[in-house]
N, C-alpha and C positions, 0 to 999 in steps of 0.2 A: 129292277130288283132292289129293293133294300139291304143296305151297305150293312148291316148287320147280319140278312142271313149271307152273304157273301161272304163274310168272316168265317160265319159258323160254318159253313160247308168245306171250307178250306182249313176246317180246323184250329182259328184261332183263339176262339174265345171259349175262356175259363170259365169265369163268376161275371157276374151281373147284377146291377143293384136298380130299383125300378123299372126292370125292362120293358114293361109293356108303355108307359110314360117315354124314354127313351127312343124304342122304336117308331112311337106317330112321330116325335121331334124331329126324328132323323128321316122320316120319310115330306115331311112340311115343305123344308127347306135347309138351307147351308148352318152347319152347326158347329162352330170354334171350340175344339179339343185341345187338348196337351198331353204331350209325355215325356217325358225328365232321365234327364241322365246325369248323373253325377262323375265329373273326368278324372277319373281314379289313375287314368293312364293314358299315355299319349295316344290312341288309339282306340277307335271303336274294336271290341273281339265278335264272334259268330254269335254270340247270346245278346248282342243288341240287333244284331238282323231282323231279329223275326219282329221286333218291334217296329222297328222302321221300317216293314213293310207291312206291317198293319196302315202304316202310317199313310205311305202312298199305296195304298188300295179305298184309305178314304179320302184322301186327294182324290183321286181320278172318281169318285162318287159325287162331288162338289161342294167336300166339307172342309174346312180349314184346319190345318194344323200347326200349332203354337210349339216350339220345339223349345224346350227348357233345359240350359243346361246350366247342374249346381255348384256355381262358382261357389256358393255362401253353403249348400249343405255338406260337400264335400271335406268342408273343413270342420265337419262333426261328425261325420263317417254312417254311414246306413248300417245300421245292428242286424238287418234283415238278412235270413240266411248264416250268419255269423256265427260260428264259434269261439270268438276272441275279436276284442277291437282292431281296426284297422289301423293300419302306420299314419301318424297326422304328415300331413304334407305341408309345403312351406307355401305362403301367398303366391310365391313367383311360379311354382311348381304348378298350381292349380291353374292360375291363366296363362300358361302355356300350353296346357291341355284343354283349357276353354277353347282356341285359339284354334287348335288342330281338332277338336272336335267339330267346329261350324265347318271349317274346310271341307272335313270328309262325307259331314250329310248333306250339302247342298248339292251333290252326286243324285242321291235319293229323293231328294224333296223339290220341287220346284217353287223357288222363292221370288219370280217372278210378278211384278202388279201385287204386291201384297197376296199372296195369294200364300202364302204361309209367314210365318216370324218366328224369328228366333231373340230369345229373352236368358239373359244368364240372373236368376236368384241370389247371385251376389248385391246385383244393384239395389236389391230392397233389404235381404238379411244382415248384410252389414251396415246396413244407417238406423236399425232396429237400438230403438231405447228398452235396455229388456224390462225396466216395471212397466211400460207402457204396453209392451205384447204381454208380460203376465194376465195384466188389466182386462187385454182385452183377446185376449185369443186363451189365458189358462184354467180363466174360469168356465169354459167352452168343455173341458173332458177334468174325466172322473178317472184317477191313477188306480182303482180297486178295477174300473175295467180294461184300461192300458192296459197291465200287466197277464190278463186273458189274452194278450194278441199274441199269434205266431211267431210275430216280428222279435217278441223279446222272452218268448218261454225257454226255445234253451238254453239263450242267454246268463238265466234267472241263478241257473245252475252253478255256471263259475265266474260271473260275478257282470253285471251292468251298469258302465259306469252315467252317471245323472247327464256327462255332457250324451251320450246316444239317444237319451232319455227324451230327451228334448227333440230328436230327431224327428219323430212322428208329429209335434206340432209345427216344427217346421215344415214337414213338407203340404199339411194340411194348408197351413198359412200359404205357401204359397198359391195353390188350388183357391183361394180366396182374392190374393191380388191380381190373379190373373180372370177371374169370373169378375171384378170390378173394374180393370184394366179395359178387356178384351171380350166383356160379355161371357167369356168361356165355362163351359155346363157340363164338359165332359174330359174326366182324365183316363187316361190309357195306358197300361203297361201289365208290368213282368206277374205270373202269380203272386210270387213273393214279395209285390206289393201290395195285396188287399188288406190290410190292415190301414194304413200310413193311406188309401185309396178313399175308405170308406169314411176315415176320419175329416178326411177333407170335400168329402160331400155331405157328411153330416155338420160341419163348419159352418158351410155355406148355405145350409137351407134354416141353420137358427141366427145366423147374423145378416145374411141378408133377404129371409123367407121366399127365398127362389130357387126353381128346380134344380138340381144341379144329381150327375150320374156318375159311375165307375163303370171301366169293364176291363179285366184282366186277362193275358194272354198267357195259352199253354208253353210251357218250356220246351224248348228241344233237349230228349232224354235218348236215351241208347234205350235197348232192349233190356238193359239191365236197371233201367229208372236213374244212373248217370245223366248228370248235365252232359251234351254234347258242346261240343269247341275246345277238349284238350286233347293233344298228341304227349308223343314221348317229348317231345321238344317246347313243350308248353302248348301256351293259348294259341290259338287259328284265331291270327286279328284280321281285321277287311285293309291296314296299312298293309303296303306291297315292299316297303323296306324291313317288314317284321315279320312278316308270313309271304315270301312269295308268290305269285301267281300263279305256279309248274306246281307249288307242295298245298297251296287254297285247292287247287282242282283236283290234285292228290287226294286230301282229305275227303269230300264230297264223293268221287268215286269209289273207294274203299269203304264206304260206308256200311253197317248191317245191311242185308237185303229186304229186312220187314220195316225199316224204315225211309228205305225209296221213295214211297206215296206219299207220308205225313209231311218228308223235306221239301217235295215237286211242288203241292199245295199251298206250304207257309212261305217258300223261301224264291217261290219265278211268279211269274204272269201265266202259264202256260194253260190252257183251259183244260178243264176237269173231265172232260172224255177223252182227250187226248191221253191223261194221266192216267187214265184206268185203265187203257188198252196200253200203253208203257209198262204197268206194273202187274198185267194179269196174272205173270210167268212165275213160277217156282222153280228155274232153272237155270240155264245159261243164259237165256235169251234176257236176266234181271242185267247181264251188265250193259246191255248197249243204255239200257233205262239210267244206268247210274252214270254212264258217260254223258247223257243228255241233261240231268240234274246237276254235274259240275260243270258244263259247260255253260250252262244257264245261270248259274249262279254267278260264275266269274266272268261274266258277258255283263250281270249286272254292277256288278263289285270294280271291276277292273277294264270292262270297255268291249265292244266286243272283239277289234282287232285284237286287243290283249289275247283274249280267250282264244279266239279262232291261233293263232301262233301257240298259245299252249296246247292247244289238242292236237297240233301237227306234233308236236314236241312228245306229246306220250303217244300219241300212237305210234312215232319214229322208234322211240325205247321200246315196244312192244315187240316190232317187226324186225328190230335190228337195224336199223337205217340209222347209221351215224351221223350221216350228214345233217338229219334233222333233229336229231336228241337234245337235248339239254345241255349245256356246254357251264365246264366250272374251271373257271382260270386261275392257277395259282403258282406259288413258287415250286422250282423244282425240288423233289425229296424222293427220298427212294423208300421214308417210311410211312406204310397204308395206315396206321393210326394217323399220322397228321393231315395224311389225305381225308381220312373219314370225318374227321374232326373240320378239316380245311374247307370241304364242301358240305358243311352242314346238315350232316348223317348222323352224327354224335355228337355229345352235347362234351363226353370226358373221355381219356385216356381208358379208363376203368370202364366204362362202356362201349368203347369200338375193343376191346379187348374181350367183352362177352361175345359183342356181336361175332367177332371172327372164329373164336371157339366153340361155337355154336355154329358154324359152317357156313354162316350167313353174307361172307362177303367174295367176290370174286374180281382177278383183273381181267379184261379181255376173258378167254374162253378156262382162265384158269382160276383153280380154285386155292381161298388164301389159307394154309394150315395153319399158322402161328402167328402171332403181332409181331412176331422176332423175325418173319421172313420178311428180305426186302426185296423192292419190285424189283423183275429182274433188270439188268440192264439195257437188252434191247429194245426193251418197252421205255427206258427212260432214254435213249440213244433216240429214238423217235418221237419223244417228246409227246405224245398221247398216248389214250389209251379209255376203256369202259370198262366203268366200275361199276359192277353189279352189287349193291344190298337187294338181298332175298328172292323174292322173284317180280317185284313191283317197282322197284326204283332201280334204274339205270340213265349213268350219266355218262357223258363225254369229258373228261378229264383232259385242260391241255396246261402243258406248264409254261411255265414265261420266263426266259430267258434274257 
């Protein structure tokens, strides 16, 4: 089968540019892609996933992937999606993030025998003479139709500044040094890249009169057309010191019920009849489907030992089985905000204070009426105890003395 309807059927692909051209290429032989990430943060979150498994589904097809990350565009920030510029970061800042970015996807990619590469945009953007790119990459686009793109209409509104502006030839440029580099024809990513996509396969076929494609990937959305990857506690990163492995498969589990299929499809391996006999149910039978979607996700994310030890871990909390729950060590206190706060339920004082007015938290089999009441003492004489938020998270609480 051809690695593009394999996509489509799994839901990936958005827009397409040449695709009937595209698809003989990809069905020929091995064709060297890219797609870019810019390390806005120490950490890949859930909304670079589905890209990176775009990425190894056309690995395991026999196609090459070029893995870019933008040490050089980073430091002019991507306007896309944006309603205000992004915070500049410092040199030191960004290659520390280069740094932990490559660590965390050669998880995903196999970079073995050249059989993928990874390329940071720095190494070329910053030894950039800029009248010499003006010269030869600005007379390439026309700013009457720039400012038609997505990328920067409602930007337009409260103000865009000239360095974002540049953004879009930047990342074109790079789609060029890598199509001369590495022969590469095809770039890959987020919707809310076709603009900054299409610029740079249109680059490439007036500078260097050869083929060259896009194809963009659907976003992970809620049922309410929200990006999916934020909790009450922020972003769901794939780092396991910034989102856990117990609150990652949390996430995935709780998830909408009408979005079970679209996750199973973009985000495992798991085959497409399996997945529709998983998610035929309109009922109870939708959670063992979503236990099987988190557990496969952070089998992929975090290993599967990891996973397999988390899923003992929440079905422990389900059944009541302490011995296997989730365990959060901390100093002794006798007051439930700092516990709430201490095992990372609450982000403030002001919020484990809703939570518990709102009936939502309990010790053991008791229920907490006030942030004023403290744990009783026998519970603290014994040195543990299960702290119930809501009816989804329960943990083992022991203190350390």
């Amino acid at each position: 089968m051809n690695v593009l309807d394999t996509l489509k059927q799994r839901g990936y692909v958005k827009q397409t540019v040449y695709e009937d051209e595209l698809y003989k290429m990809l069905d020929e032989g091995s064709v060297t892609f890219y797609t870019g990430y810019d390390p806005t943060a120490d950490s890949l979150h859930v909304g670079h996933f589905v890209t990176l498994m775009a990425m190894a589904h056309m690995q395991k097809a026999g196609h090459r992937p070029i893995v870019l990350i933008g040490g050089g565009t980073a430091m002019v920030g991507d306007p896309s999606g944006r309603t205000d510029m992004r915070s500049m970061m410092t040199k030191e800042t960004i290659a520390h993030n280069v740094e932990c970015f490559k660590k965390q996807m050669s998880r995903f990619i196999d970079v073995s025998d050249g059989k993928a590469i990874f390329v940071n945009n720095g190494d070329w953007l910053c030894e950039l003479n800029y009248v010499d790119f003006l010269r030869e990459v600005g007379t390439c686009f026309s700013v009457n139709k720039m400012l038609t793109a997505e990328c920067f209409k409602q930007r337009l509104e409260k103000g865009l500044s000239f360095l974002e502006f540049n953004y879009m030839l930047m990342q074109a440029y790079d789609f060029l040094v890598l199509n001369r580099k590495y022969g590469c024809c095809l770039q890959m990513g987020g919707d809310d890249q076709w603009s900054n996509m299409l610029a740079g396969a249109d680059l490439i076929r007036r500078k260097e009169g050869k083929p060259s494609y896009a194809v963009t990937f659907s976003l992970l959305t809620t049922s309410e057309g929200k990006k999916m990857g934020k909790t009450a506690k922020g972003a769901v990163w794939l780092d396991a010191n910034k989102t856990s492995p117990y609150d990652f498969f949390q996430y995935w589990r709780n998830i909408e019920d009408d979005r079970v299929e679209t996750c199973m499809k973009m985000l495992t391996f798991m085959d497409l009849e399996e997945i529709a006999t998983l998610t035929q149910y309109k009922d109870q039978r939708m959670n063992a489907a979503k236990e099987r979607l988190a557990y496969e996700v952070t089998a992929i994310v975090h290993g599967k030992e990891v996973a397999d030890e988390v899923l003992k871990q929440v079905r422990a909390s389900f059944s009541q089985d302490v011995d296997n729950m989730p365990v959060v060590n901390m100093a002794e206190t006798k007051d439930i905000v700092d516990v709430l706060i201490n095992a990372g339920q609450c982000k403030s004082r002001g919020e484990a204070r809703r939570l518990i007015e709102g009936g939502g938290v309990s010790v053991n089999d008791t229920k907490i009426a006030s942030f004023n009441q403290p744990i009783d003492d026998e519970v603290i004489a014994k040195g543990e105890f299960v702290l119930h938020k809501g009816k989804k998270v329960h943990l083992r609480v022991i203190f350390t003395r």
